[in-house]
Structures are given as structure tokens and as C-alpha cells.
C-alpha positions as CSV (number, residue, x, y, z in Angstrom):
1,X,-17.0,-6.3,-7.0
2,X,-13.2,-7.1,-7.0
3,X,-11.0,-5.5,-4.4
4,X,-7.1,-4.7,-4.7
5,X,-5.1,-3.2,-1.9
6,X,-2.2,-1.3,-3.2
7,X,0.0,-0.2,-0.8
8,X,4.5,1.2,-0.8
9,X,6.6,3.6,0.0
10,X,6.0,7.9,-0.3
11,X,6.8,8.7,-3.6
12,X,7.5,5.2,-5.5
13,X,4.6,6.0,-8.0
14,X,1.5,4.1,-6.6
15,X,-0.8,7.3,-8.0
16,X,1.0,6.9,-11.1
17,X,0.9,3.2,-11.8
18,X,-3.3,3.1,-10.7
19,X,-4.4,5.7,-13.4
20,X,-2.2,4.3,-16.3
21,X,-3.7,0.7,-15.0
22,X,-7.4,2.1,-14.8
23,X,-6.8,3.5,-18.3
24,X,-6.0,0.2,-20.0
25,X,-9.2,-1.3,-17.4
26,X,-11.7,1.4,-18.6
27,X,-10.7,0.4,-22.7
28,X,-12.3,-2.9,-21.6
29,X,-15.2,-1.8,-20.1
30,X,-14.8,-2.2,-16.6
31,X,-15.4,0.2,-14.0
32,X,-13.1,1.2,-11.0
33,X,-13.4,3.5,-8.2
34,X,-10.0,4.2,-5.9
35,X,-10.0,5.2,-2.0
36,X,-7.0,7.3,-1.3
37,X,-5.5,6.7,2.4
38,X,-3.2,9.5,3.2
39,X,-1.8,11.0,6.4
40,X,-2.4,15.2,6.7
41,X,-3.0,15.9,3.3
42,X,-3.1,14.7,-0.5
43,X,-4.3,16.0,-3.7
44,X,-4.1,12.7,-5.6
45,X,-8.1,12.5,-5.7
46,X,-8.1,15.2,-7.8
47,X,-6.0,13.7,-10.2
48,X,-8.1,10.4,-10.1
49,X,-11.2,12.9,-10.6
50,X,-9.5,14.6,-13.5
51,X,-9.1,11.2,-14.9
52,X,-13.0,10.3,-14.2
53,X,-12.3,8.0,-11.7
54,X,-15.0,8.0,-8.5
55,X,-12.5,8.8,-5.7
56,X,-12.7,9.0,-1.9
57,X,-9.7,10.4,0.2
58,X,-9.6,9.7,3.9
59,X,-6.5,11.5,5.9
60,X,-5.7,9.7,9.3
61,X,-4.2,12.9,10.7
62,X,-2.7,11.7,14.3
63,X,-3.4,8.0,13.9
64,X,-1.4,5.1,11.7
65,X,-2.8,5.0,8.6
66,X,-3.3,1.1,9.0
67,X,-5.4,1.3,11.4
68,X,-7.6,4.1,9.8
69,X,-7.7,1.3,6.9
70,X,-8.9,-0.7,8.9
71,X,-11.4,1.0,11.0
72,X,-13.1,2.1,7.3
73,X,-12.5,-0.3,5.1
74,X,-16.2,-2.0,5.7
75,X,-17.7,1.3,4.6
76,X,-15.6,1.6,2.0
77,X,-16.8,-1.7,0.4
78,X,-20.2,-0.5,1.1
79,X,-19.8,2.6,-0.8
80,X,-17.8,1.0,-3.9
81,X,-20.8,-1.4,-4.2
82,X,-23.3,1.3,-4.0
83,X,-21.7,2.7,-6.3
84,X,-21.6,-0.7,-8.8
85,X,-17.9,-0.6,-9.2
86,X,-16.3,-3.7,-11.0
87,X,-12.8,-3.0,-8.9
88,X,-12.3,-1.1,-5.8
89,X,-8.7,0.0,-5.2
90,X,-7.9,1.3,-2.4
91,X,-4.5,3.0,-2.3
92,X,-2.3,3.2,1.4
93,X,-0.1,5.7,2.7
94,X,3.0,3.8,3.7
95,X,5.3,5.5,5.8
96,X,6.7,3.4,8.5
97,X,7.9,0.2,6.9
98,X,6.2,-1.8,9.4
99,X,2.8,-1.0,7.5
100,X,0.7,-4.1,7.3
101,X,-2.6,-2.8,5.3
102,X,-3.8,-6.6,3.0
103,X,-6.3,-8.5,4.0
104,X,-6.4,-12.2,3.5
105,X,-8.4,-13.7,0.1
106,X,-8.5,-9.6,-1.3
107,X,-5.6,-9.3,-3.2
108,X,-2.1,-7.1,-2.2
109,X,0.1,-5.3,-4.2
110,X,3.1,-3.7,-3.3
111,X,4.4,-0.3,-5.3
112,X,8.5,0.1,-4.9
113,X,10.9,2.2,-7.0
114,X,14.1,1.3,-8.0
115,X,15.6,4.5,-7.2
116,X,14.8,3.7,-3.3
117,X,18.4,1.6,-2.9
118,X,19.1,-2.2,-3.5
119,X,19.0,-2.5,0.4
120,X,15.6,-1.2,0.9
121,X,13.7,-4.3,0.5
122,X,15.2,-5.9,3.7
123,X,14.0,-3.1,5.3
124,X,10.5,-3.3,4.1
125,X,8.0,-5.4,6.6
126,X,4.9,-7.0,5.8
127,X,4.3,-4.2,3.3
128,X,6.2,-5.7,0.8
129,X,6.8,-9.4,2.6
130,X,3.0,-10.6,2.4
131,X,2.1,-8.9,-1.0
132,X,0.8,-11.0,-3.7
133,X,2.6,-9.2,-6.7
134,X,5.0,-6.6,-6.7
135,X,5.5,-4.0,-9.1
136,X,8.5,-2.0,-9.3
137,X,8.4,1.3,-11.1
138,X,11.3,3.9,-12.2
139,X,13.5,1.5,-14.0
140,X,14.1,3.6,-16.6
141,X,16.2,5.6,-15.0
142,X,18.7,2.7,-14.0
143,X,20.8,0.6,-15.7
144,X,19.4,-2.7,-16.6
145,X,22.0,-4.5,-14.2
146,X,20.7,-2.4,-11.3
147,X,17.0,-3.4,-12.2
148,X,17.7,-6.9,-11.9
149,X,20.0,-6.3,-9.1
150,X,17.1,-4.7,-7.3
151,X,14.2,-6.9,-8.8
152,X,16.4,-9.9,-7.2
153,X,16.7,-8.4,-4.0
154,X,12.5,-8.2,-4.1
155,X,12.4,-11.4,-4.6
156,X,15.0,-12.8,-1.8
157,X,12.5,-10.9,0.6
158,X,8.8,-12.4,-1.2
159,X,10.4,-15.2,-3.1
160,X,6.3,-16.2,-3.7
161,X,5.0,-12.7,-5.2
162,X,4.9,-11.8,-8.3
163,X,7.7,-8.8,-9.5
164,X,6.0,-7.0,-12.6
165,X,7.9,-3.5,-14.0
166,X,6.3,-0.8,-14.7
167,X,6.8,3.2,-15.8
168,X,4.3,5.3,-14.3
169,X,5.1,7.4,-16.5
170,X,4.7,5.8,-20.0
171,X,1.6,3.1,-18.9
172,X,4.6,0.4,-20.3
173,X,3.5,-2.5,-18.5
174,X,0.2,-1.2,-17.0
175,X,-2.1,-3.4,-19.3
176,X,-0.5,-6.4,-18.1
177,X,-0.8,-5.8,-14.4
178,X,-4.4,-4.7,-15.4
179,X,-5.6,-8.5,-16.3
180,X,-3.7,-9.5,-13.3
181,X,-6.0,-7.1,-11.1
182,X,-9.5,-7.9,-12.0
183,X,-10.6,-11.1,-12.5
184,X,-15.1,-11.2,-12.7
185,X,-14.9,-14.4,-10.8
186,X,-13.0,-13.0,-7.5
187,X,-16.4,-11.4,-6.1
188,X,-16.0,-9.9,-2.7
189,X,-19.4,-9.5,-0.9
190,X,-18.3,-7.9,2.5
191,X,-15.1,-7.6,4.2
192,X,-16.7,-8.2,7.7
193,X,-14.9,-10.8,9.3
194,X,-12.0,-11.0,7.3
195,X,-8.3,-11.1,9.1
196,X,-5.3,-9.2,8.0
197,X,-2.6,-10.6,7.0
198,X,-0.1,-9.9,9.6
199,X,-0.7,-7.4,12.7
200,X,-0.7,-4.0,12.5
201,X,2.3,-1.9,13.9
202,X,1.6,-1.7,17.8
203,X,0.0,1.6,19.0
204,X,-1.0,1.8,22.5
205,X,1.7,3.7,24.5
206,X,1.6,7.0,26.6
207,X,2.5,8.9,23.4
208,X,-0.1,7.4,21.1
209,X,-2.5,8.7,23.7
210,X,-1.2,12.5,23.7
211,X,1.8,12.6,25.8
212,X,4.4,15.0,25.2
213,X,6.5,14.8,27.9
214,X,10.1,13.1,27.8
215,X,10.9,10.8,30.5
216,X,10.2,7.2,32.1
217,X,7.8,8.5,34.0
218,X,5.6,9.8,31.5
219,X,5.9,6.5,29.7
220,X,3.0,3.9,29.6
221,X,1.9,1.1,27.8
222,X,3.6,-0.7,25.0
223,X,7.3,0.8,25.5
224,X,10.1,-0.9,24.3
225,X,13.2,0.1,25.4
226,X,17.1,-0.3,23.7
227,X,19.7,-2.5,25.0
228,X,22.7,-0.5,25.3
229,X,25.0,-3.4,27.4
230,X,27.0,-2.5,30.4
231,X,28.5,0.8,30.6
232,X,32.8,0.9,29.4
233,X,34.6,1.3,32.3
């Protein structure tokens, strides 16, 4: 079975981009199950259903959504070859711009829209800095200077991934990041034991444990605090 992690920002048309790509994957005959990650609540399994795509949704509720990934992605392997998938995708939430969900040797693609501002890839972490390709989506809706304004930008941040445009809406460009996301000879067995690819957003303070009171006090763990220099006189 192959695996793809596809990971970006709310809204930039991950959900989109996967069903028009498992459309031009299911005219050749391969079969491909997705794994929705979400925070408190999605209905995009219903849509990959609809489409007759074997779905699973997990919802991290309190917890980063990396490290639910991470805590399941062993079962979800398990399950995708249970259920004799050709590809497993498994789509991220990506909220906090320090997300880090790829794995090394599965391979990472990073969803961004080009209606998100040129500046917004410097201010994308590993999300979109360790990806292996890059597909941007909503550049129909620019001007073709902004689109390689943007798709520039992309690249100053990954120069090594790969940029690829696509319309979510239209499936232009879909079959072609289709042959670039299965390949039969990219078999992955297990994931146990493999390492991420960067380390996951830290999570261990008072707060992550419950606390809701404001104060130093009340604040434990992993807290980093502002320099704000010597007060003016």
C-alpha cells in the first residue's frame, strides 16, 4: 500500500484537490481510502463517502491535531491494509502554522491557496517547509502575475519541493498530481518506527494539562515568556 500525508491551511481546498485526484486514480484502477484528521467537527467524510471513497474521520477535540496523527497513524495503516487499499491518504487539520504531521520515506504534500497573501508562506513552518510537493489551489481567481508572485514566494521557503497548480474546483491539474501520488513500487509495510520529519509543536505546559487560571503562578511546564526590554522611563 502507498501512503501520502496531505496536510495546509483551513480552507485552502485539501477536500477539494483529494476527490478530483482520487477521480482521475479510480479511472486507472487503483483503490484509495482517506483518513480525515480534524479538530471538533468535520463533514468532509461524508463527501469522500458520497464519492465512494472508504473514509475514516478522527476529531482531536482538546489535543493538537499532530499529535492525535501521530498517536493513530499505526492503526490507521493497519486498517487501510485491511482494507487492501492501493493508497492511503490521510488528510490533516492544520491550524497552527507550526503543524509538523510527514513522516520521513511516506511522502508529504502541502495544500495552500493563493488567496491566503503572498506573505503567508514565510509564515508557514514545517507544514509547508519539509513537504515534498506543493500544490497550490485557487489561482483562478488571481491574476497570472500574482500566481507566480505567490508560487515564487513557495518556492523561496521549500526551494526543493515540488509547486504543482491546481483548481479544486475544475480537477484541472489533478491527473497529473495523481501519477505523482502513487507509485506500486513505494510499498509501505508498517509505519512503526518511522521518525517525523521535524518535531511536533511543544505541548506540555499547565494549560495543555487543564489550567484555566491566568497568572505565573498557575503556569508550569514548557512556558515561554516575551521579551519586552526595560521599561521607558
Amino acid at each position: 500500500m502507498n501512503l501520502t500525508i496531505v496536510s495546509g491551511p483551513p480552507s485552502s481546498g485539501k477536500t477539494a484537490v483529494i476527490l478530483k485526484t482520487i477521480a482521475a486514480l479510480k479511472s486507472r484502477g487503483v483503490k484509495v481510502g482517506v483518513v480525515k484528521f480534524d479538530c471538533l467537527y468535520t463533514d468532509d467524510d461524508k463527501a469522500y463517502a458520497e464519492a465512494g471513497v472508504p473514509v475514516q474521520k478522527g476529531l482531536s477535540g482538546a489535543l493538537c491535531p499532530d499529535h492525535f496523527f501521530a498517536s493513530n497513524i499505526e492503526e490507521i495503516v493497519r486498517w487501510g491494509k485491511q482494507s487492501e487499499l492501493d493508497l492511503l491518504i490521510t488528510e490533516s487539520a492544520g491550524l497552527c502554522n507550526r503543524c509538523s504531521p510527514y513522516l520521513k520515506q511516506v511522502k508529504g504534500v502541502c495544500v495552500i491557496d493563493n488567496l491566503s497573501g503572498i506573505n503567508t508562506p514565510r509564515k508557514i513552518g514545517p507544514l509547508l517547509k519539509s513537504a515534498d510537493l506543493v500544490v497550490i489551489t485557487k489561482g483562478d481567481i488571481v491574476s497570472q502575475a500574482e500566481r507566480e508572485v505567490f508560487a515564487a514566494r513557495v518556492s523561496s521557503v521549500n526551494p526543493r519541493a515540488l509547486i504543482l497548480p491546481v483548481n479544486g474546483l475544475t480537477g484541472q491539474g489533478a491527473y497529473e498530481l495523481s501519477t505523482l501520488l502513487y507509485n506500486p513500487d513505494l510499498q509501505v509495510e508498517t509505519v512503526q518506527g518511522m521518525q517525523l520529519r521535524f518535531p511536533m509543536p511543544a505541548a506540555l505546559c499547565s494549560y495543555c494539562l487543564g489550567e484555566t487560571r491566568i497568572g505565573q503562578a498557575f503556569q508550569l511546564g514548557n512556558v515561554k515568556k516575551m521579551d519586552l526590554g526595560e521599561p521607558e522611563a
